[in-house]
C-alpha positions in Angstrom: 31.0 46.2 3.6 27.8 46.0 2.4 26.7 43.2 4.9 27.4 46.1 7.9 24.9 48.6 6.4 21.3 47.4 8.1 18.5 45.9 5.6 16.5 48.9 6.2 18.7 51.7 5.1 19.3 49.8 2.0 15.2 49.9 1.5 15.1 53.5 2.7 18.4 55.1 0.4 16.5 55.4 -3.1 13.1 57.3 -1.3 15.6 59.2 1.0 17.8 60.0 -2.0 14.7 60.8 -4.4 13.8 63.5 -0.7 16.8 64.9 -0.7 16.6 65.8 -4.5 13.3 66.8 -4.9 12.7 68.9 -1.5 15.4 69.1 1.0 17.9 70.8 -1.6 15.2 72.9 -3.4 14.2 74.1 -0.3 17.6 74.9 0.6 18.0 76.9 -2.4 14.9 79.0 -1.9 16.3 79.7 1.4 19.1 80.9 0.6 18.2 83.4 -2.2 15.4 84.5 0.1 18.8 86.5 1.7 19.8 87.9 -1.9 19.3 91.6 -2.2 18.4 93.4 -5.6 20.4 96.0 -7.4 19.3 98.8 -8.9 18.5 97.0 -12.3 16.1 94.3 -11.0 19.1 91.1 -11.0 20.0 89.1 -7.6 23.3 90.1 -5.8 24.4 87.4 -3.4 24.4 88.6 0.3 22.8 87.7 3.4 20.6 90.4 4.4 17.2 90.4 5.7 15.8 92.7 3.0 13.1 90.8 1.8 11.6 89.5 4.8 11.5 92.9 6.2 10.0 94.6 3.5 6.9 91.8 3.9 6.5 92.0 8.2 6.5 96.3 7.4 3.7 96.3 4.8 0.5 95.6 5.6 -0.7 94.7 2.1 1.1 91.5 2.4 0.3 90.8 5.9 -3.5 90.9 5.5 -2.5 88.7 1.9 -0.8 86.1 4.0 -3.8 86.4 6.8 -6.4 86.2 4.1 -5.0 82.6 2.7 -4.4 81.5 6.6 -8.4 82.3 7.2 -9.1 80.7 3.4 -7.3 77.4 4.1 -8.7 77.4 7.5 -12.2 77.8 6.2 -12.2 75.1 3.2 -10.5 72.8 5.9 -12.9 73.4 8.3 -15.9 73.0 5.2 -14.6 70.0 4.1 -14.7 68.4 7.4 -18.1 68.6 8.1 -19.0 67.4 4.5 -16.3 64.8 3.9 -17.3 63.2 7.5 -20.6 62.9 6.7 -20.1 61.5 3.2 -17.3 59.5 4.4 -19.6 57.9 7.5 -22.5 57.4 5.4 -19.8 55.4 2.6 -18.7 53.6 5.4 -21.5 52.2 6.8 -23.8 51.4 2.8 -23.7 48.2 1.8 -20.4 46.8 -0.1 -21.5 46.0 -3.3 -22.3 49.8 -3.1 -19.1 51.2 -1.6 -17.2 51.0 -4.6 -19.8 52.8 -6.8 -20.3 55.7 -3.9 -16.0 56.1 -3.9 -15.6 56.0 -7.5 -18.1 59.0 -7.7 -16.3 60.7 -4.8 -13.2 60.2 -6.7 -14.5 61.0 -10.2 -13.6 64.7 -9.4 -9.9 64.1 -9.1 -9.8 62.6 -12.7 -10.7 65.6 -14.2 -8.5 68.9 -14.9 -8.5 71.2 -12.2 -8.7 74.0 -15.2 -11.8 72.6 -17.0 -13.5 72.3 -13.1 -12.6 76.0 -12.2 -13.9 77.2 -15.6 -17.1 75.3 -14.6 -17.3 77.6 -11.3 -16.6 81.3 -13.4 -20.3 79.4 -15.4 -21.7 79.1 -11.9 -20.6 81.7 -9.9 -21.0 84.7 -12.5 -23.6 87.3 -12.4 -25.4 85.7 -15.4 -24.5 82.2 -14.0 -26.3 79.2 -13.2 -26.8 80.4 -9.7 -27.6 83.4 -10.0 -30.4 83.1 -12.5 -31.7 80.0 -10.1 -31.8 82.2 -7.4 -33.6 85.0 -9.4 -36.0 82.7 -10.7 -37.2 81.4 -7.3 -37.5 85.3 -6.2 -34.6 84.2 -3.4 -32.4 87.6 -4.4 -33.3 90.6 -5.9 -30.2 91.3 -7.7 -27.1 88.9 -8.6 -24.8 88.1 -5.9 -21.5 89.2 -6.3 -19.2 85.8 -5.9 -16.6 85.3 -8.9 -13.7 87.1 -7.8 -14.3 87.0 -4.1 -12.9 85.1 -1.0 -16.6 83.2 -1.1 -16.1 82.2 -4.5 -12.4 81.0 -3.9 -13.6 79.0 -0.5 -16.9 77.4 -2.8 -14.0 76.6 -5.4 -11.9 75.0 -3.1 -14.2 73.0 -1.2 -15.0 71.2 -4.3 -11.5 70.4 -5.3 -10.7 69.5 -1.7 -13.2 67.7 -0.8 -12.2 63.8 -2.6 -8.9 64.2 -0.2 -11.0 64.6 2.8 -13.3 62.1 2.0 -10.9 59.6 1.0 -8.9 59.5 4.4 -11.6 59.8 6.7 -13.4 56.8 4.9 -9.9 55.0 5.2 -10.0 55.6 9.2 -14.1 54.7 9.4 -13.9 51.5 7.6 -11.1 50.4 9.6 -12.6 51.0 12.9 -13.5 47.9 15.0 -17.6 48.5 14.7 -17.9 45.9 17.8 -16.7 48.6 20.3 -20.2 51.1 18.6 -22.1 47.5 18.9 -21.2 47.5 22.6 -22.2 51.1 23.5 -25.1 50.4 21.8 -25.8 47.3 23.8 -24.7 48.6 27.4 -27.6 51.5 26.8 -26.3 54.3 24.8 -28.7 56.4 22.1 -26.7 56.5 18.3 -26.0 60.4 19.1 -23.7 59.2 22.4 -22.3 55.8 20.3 -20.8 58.8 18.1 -20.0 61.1 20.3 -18.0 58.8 22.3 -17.1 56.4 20.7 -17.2 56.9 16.5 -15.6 60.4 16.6 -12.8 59.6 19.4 -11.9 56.7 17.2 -11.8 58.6 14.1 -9.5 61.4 15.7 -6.8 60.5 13.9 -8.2 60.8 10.5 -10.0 64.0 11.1 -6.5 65.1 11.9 -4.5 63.8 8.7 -7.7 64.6 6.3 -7.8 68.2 8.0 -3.7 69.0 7.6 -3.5 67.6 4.4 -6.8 69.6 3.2 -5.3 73.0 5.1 -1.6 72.2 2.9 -3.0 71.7 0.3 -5.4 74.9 0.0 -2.4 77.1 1.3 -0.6 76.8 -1.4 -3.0 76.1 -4.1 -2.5 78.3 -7.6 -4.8 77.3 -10.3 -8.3 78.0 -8.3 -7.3 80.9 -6.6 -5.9 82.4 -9.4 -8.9 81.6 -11.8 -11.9 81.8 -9.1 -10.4 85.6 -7.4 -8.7 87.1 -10.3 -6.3 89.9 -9.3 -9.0 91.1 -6.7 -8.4 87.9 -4.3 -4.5 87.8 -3.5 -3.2 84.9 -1.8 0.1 84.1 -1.0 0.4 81.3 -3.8 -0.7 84.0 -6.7 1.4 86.8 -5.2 4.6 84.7 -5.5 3.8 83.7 -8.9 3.6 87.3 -9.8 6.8 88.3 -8.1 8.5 85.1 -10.2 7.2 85.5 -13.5 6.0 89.0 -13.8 8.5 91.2 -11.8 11.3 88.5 -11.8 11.9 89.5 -8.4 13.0 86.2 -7.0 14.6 86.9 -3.6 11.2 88.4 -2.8 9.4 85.0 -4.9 11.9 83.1 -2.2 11.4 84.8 0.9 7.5 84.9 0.5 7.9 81.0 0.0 9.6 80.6 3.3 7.2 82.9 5.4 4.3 80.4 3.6 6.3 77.3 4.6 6.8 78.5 7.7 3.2 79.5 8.6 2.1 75.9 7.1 4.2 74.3 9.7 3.3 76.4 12.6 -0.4 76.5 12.4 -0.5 72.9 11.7 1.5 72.5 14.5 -0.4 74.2 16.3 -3.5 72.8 15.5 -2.3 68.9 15.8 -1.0 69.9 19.7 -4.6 71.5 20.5 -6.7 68.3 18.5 -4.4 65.6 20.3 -5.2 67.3 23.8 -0.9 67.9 24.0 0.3 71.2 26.4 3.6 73.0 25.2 5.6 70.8 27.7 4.5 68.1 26.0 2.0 66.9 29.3 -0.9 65.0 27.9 
């Protein structure tokens, strides 16, 4: 029997098993008490009803919530591009006895708490922080700027935690392009500016898109930063369902907020995959 079953699926059952354990049932669940309705004393009452989801597409409190972490994880994606490219290029191309140095100290971030990081940020960002009394002292700003507990705060936040991810995969992507194809641009006439523009960046597409989605996922539905960094006066999506979870215990609400977030995640990724790969809805190239 078991020489019928194809070597692959026997490689593939304890990953696919391990999937189907850890995300396609959870995911299930949520789903489905995402339909529950609550009774009068706060408990779940199995049903399938559309309760929760309308309750969220009528109020605009948690449509401008769910636009605000859209724009934020668009933002820090969009941040992290243009920074992790240009780190990621200029990693690429040192010397090697240096690359390792240079990607150890990209890395060194992720090795550290993302707690003890954000705490750092409340030091900085405050009115009496680091940055403010810099500022002051160079006469830049007349009065502290106002950026703990603010979208601009969360984004600044963000881009620091994000950043290594980007970084990492783009480098990937540069150091595995063929550098012949930049030499021969270079030797058929064209200035650096038009070796990347035509011929670094095109080849690096596919990295920009991976570091980009995987930057946007992650910011989406990211907890600790935006719940340190913009306090009750930044809601995001992530925050918001940990209140209605833990605080309210309203958990077809918890649910059907995490399905309107998963859903969004998929469709403006979607989205913005089809428009970088140059693919029209019919699929036409």
């Amino acid at each position: 029997m078991l020489k019928r079953i194809p070597p692959y699926w026997i490689l593939l059952a304890p990953g696919l098993i391990i999937f189907l354990l850890v995300f396609v049932l959870p995911l299930a669940r949520l789903l489905m008490l995402s339909f529950y309705q609550t009774d009068s004393s706060g408990g779940m009452e199995a049903a399938f009803v559309w309760q929760q989801y309308g309750r969220f597409f009528t109020d605009p409190f948690y449509l401008q919530m769910l636009w605000r972490s859209v724009y934020i994880g668009v933002a820090v994606s969009f941040i992290c591009l243009i920074l992790g490219y240009c780190l990621a290029y200029g990693v690429s191309r040192a010397q090697p006895k240096h690359r390792f140095l240079l990607l150890i100290l990209i890395a060194l971030p992720l090795l550290t708490s993302a707690v003890i990081r954000n705490f750092g940020w409340i030091i900085i960002l405050g009115r009496k922080g680091i940055l403010n009394q810099f500022l002051l002292g160079l006469g830049l700003i007349q009065e502290p700027l106002e950026l703990l507990y603010t979208p601009a705060g969360v984004i600044i936040a963000l881009v620091h935690v994000m950043l290594p991810y980007m970084v990492l995969v783009l480098y990937s992507v540069l150091e595995g392009m063929d550098r012949n194809l930049e030499s021969a641009a270079a030797n058929l006439g064209a200035s650096k500016t038009k070796v990347f523009w035509f011929v670094t960046l095109p080849l690096s597409k596919q990295g920009i898109i991976a570091g980009t989605l995987l930057v946007f996922s992650i910011t989406l539905s990211f907890f600790v930063t935006p719940s340190l960094i913009g306090g009750a006066k930044v809601k995001l999506m992530a925050t918001e369902i940990y209140n209605q979870t833990i605080n309210l215990l309203n958990w077809p609400y918890a649910s059907a907020m995490g399905v309107i977030l998963l859903l969004t995640m998929l469709g403006v990724t979607s989205l913005y995959r089809r428009m970088l790969s140059g693919r029209k809805p019919g699929g036409v190239v």
